[in-house]
C-alpha positions as CSV (number, residue, x, y, z in Angstrom):
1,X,-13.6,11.0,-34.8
2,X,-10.2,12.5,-33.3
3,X,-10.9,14.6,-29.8
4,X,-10.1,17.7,-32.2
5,X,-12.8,17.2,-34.3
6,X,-15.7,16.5,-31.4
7,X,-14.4,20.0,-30.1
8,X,-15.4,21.5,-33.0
9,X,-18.7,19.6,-33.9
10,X,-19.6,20.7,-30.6
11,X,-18.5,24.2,-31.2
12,X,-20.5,24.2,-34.8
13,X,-23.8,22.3,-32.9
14,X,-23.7,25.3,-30.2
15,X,-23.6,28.2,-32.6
16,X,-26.2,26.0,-34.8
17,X,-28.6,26.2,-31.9
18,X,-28.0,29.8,-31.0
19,X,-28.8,31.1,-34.2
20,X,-31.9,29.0,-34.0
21,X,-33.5,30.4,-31.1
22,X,-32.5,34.2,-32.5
23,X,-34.6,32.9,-35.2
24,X,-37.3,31.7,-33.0
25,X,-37.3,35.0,-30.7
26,X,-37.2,37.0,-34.0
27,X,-40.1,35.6,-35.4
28,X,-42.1,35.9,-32.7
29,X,-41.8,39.8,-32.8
30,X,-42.8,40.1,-36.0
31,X,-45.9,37.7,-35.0
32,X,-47.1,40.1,-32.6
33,X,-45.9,43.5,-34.5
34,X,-48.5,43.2,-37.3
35,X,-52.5,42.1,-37.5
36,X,-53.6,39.0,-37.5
37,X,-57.1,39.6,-38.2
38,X,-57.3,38.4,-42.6
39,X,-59.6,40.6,-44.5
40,X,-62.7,38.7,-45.9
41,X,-64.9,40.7,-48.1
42,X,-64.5,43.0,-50.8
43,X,-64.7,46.2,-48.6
44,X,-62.5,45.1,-45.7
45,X,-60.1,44.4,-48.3
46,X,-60.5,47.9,-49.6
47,X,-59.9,49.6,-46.2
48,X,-56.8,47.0,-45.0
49,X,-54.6,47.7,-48.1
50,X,-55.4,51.3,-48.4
51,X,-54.3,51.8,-44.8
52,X,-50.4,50.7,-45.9
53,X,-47.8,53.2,-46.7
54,X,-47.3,52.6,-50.0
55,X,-44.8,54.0,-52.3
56,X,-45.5,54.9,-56.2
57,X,-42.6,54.4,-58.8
58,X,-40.4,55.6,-60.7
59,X,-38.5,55.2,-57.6
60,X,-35.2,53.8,-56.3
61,X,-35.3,51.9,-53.7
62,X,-32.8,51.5,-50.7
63,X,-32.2,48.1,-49.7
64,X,-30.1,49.0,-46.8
65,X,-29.8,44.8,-45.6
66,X,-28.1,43.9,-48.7
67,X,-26.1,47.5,-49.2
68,X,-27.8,47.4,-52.5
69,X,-30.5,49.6,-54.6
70,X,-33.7,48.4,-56.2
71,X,-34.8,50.2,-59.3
72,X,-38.9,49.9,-60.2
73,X,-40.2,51.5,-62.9
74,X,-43.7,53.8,-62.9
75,X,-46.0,51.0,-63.3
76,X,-45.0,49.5,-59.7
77,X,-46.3,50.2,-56.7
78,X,-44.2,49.3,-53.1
79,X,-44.5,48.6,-50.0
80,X,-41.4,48.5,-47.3
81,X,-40.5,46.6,-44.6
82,X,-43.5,46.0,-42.1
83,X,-46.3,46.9,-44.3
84,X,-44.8,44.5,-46.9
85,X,-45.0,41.6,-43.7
86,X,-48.5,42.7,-43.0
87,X,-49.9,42.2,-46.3
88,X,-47.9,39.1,-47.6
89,X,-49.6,37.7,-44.4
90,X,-53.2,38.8,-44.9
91,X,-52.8,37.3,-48.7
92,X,-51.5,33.9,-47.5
93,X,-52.4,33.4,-44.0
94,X,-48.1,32.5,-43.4
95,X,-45.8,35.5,-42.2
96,X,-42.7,36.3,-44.4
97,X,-40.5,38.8,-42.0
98,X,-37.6,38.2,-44.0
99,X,-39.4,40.0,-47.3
100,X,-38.3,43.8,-47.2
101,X,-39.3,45.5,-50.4
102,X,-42.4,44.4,-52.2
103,X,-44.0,45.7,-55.6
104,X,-46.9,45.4,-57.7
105,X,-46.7,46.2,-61.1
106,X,-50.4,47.7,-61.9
107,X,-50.2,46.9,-65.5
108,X,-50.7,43.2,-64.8
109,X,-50.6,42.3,-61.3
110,X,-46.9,41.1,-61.3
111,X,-45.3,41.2,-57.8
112,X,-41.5,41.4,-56.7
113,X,-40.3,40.7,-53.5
114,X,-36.8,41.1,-52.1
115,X,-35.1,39.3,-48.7
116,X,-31.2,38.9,-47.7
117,X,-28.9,37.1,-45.9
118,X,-25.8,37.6,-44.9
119,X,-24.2,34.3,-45.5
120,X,-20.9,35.5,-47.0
121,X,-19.4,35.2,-50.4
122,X,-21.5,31.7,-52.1
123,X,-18.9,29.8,-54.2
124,X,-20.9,28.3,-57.2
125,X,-18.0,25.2,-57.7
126,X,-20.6,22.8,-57.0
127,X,-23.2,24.1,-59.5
128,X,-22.6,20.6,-61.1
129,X,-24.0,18.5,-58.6
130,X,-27.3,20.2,-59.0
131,X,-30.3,17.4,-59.9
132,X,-33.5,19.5,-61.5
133,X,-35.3,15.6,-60.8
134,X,-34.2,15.4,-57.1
135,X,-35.5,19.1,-56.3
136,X,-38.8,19.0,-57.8
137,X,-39.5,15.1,-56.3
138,X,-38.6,16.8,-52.8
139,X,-40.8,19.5,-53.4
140,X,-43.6,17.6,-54.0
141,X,-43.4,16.4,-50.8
142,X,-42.8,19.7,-49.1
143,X,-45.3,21.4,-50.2
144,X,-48.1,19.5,-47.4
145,X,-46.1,21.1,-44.4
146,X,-47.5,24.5,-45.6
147,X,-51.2,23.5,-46.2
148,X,-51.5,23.1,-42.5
149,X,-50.9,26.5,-41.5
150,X,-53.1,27.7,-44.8
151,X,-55.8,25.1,-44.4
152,X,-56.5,26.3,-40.9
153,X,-56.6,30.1,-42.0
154,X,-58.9,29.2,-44.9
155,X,-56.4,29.7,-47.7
156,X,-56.2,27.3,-51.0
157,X,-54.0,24.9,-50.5
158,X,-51.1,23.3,-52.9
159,X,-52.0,20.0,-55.1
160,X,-48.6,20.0,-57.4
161,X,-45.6,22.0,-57.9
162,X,-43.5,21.5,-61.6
163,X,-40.6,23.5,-62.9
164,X,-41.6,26.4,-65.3
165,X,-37.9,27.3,-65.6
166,X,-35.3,24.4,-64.6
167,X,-32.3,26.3,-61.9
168,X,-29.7,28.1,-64.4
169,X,-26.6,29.9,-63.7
170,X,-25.9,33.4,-65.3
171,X,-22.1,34.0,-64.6
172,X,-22.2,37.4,-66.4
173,X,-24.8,38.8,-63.3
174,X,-23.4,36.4,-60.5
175,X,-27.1,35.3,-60.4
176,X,-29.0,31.5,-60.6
177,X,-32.8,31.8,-62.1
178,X,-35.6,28.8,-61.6
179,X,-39.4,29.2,-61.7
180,X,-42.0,26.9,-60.5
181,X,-45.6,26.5,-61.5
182,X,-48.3,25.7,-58.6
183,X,-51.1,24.4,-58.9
184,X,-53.9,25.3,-56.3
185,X,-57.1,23.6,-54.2
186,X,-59.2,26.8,-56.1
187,X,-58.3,25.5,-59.2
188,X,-56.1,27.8,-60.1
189,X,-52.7,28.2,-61.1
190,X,-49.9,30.8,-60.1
191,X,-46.1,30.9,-61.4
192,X,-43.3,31.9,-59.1
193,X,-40.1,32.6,-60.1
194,X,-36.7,33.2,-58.0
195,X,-34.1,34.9,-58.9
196,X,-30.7,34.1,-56.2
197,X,-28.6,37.5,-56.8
198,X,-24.8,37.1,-55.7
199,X,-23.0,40.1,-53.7
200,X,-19.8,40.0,-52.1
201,X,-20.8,39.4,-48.1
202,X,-24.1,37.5,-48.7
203,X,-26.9,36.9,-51.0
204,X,-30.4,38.6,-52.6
205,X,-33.1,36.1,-53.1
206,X,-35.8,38.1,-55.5
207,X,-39.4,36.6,-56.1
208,X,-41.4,36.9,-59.1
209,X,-44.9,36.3,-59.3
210,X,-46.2,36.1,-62.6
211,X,-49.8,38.3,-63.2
212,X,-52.6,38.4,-65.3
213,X,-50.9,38.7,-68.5
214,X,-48.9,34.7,-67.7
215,X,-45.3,33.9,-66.8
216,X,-42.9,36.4,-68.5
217,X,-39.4,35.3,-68.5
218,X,-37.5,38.7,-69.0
219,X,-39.4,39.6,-65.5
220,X,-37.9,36.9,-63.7
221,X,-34.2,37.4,-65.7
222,X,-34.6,41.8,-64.8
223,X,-34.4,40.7,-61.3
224,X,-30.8,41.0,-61.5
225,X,-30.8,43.9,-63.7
226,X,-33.2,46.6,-61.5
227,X,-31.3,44.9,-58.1
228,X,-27.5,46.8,-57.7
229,X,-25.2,46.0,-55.4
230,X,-23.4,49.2,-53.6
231,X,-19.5,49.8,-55.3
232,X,-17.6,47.6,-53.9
233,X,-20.6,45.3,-52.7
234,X,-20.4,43.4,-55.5
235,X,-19.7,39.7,-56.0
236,X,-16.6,40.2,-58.2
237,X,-15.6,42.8,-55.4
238,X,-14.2,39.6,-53.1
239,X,-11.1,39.5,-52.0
240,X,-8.7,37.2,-49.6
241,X,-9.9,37.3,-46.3
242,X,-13.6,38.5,-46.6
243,X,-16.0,36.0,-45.2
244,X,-16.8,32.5,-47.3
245,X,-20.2,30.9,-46.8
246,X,-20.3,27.3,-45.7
247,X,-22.2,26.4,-48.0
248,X,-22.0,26.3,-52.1
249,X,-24.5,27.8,-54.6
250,X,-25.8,24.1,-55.4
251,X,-27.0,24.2,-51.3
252,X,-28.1,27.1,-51.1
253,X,-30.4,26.6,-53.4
254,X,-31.8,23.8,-52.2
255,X,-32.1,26.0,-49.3
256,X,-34.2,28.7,-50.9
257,X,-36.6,25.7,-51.9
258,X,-37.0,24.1,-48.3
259,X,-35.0,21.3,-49.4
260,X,-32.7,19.6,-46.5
261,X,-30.0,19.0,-49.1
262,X,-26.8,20.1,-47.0
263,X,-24.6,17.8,-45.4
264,X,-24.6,16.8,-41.9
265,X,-21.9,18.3,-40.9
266,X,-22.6,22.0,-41.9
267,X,-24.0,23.7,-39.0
268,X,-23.1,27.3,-40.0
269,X,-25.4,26.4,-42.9
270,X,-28.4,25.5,-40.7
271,X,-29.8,28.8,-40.4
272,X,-30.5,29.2,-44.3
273,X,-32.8,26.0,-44.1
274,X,-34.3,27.7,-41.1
275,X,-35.2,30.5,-43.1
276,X,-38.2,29.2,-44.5
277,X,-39.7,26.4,-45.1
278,X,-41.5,27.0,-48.1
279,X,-42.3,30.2,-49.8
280,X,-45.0,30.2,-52.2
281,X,-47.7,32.9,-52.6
282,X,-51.6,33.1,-53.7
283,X,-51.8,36.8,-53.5
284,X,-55.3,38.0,-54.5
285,X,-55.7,41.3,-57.4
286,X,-59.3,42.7,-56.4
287,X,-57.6,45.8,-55.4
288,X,-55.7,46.5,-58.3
289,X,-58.1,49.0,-59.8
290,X,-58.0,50.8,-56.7
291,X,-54.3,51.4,-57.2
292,X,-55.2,52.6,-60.4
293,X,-57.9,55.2,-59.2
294,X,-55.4,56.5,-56.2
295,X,-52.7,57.2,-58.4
296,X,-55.4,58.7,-61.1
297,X,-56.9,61.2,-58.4
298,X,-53.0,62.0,-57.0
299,X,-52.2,63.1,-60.8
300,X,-55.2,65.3,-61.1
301,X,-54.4,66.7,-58.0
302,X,-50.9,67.5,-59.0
303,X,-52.2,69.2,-62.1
């Protein structure tokens, strides 16, 4: 290794470890910013998710991270920034600050949940070295970091993750689809899908979490059809000059799955392995109907 080079892997190794502790420090807030008391009946339930600011649909959305919109339709219900963090916690018993927008569709119980990072334009040229096999073995081994942390909160744990929908690339919406099916301690089963939406300075990652009514593709494949990049946000709005992300579409998603498949050598990549380890959700319906029955008495109201 030339002189040259050490500079610069030193360089790279520093701003590696600053964005780390931002990280740390960041997290941390939100720790303390929302409550960590988990509801355990029926009634506390009731009077913890009532208390949140929630947002009935039709309604568009302002995703102001990711200079983008978010179209949900009237069935959804959504919460925002915060109050999104606070309940994703109290469902799983793991934080998730990075999740901004969340909705529940009250038809079924099918959830959405939107994040960014500002990684830069994600070249998809290495789209071909991506191994379906290799992912899902590495996630099976994952998966036990998490059931620490929801062991000692008293949440189900994970016994198995398989692919529902194997990684695909949609070139005409700049967007890469997968889906996963979990299976749980509880005996139950959940489907998650992800949905990696493209934009000019950085990326979208949208979660789907199938509800009552099973694992619906289009859902999962809408994600990049209710999401809209801002005019001249979009990824085909690149041009020479605008920031490059060091890493290609085939790490990054590894990267959205926990996996530590990027190279040793790319440090500005780091912090999107840092941004989670794993995200997968047990989020409970028992206060569906009351969704229902607020939006009922608002409508007679109105009338």
């Amino acid at each position: 290794m030339t002189f040259k080079n050490i500079i610069q892997w030193t360089i790279n190794s520093l701003k590696f470890l600053l964005a780390l502790i931002i990280l740390v420090i960041s997290s941390t807030i939100n720790t303390f910013a929302i409550d960590l008391n988990i509801p355990k009946t029926d009634s506390e339930w009731d009077k913890a998710v009532m208390s949140l600011n929630w947002t009935e649909g039709p309604k568009k959305m302002k995703f102001v991270d990711a200079n983008s919109t978010i179209k949900f339709d009237d069935n959804f219900v959504i919460l925002e920034n915060e109050d999104a963090n606070q309940y994703l916690y109290w469902a799983n018993g793991i934080q998730f600050p990075d999740i901004k927008l969340y909705g529940v569709s009250r038809d079924n119980g099918s959830q959405y949940m939107f994040s960014y990072v500002d990684a830069g334009y994600v070249k998809t040229d290495d789209w071909i070295k991506v191994d379906p096999n290799k992912f899902i073995k590495e996630l099976r081994k994952n998966y036990k970091e998490s059931n620490i942390e929801r062991k000692n909160n008293g949440m189900p744990t994970i016994l198995d993750v398989q692919w529902k929908k194997t990684p695909y690339l949609d070139e005409n919406y700049s967007s890469v689809y997968y889906a996963l099916e979990i299976s749980w301690s509880d005996n139950r089963r959940s489907t998650q899908g992800t949905a990696i939406l493209l934009g000019r300075e950085g990326y979208t990652e949208a979660n789907y979490i199938a509800g009552d009514s099973g694992y619906q593709e289009r859902m999962l494949t809408s994600l990049s059809v209710i999401h809209k990049f801002n005019n001249t946000k979009e990824y085909k709005d690149w041009k020479a000059g605008d920031k490059v992300a060091a890493a290609g579409i085939g790490a990054l998603l590894a990267s959205t799955m926990g996996l530590k498949a990027l190279k040793p050598g790319l440090f500005a990549s780091g912090l999107l392995l840092l941004k989670k380890f794993w995200f997968v959700l047990l989020l409970p319906f028992i206060w569906i109907g009351k969704l229902f029955t607020r939006s009922e008495k608002k409508s007679k109201r109105r009338k």
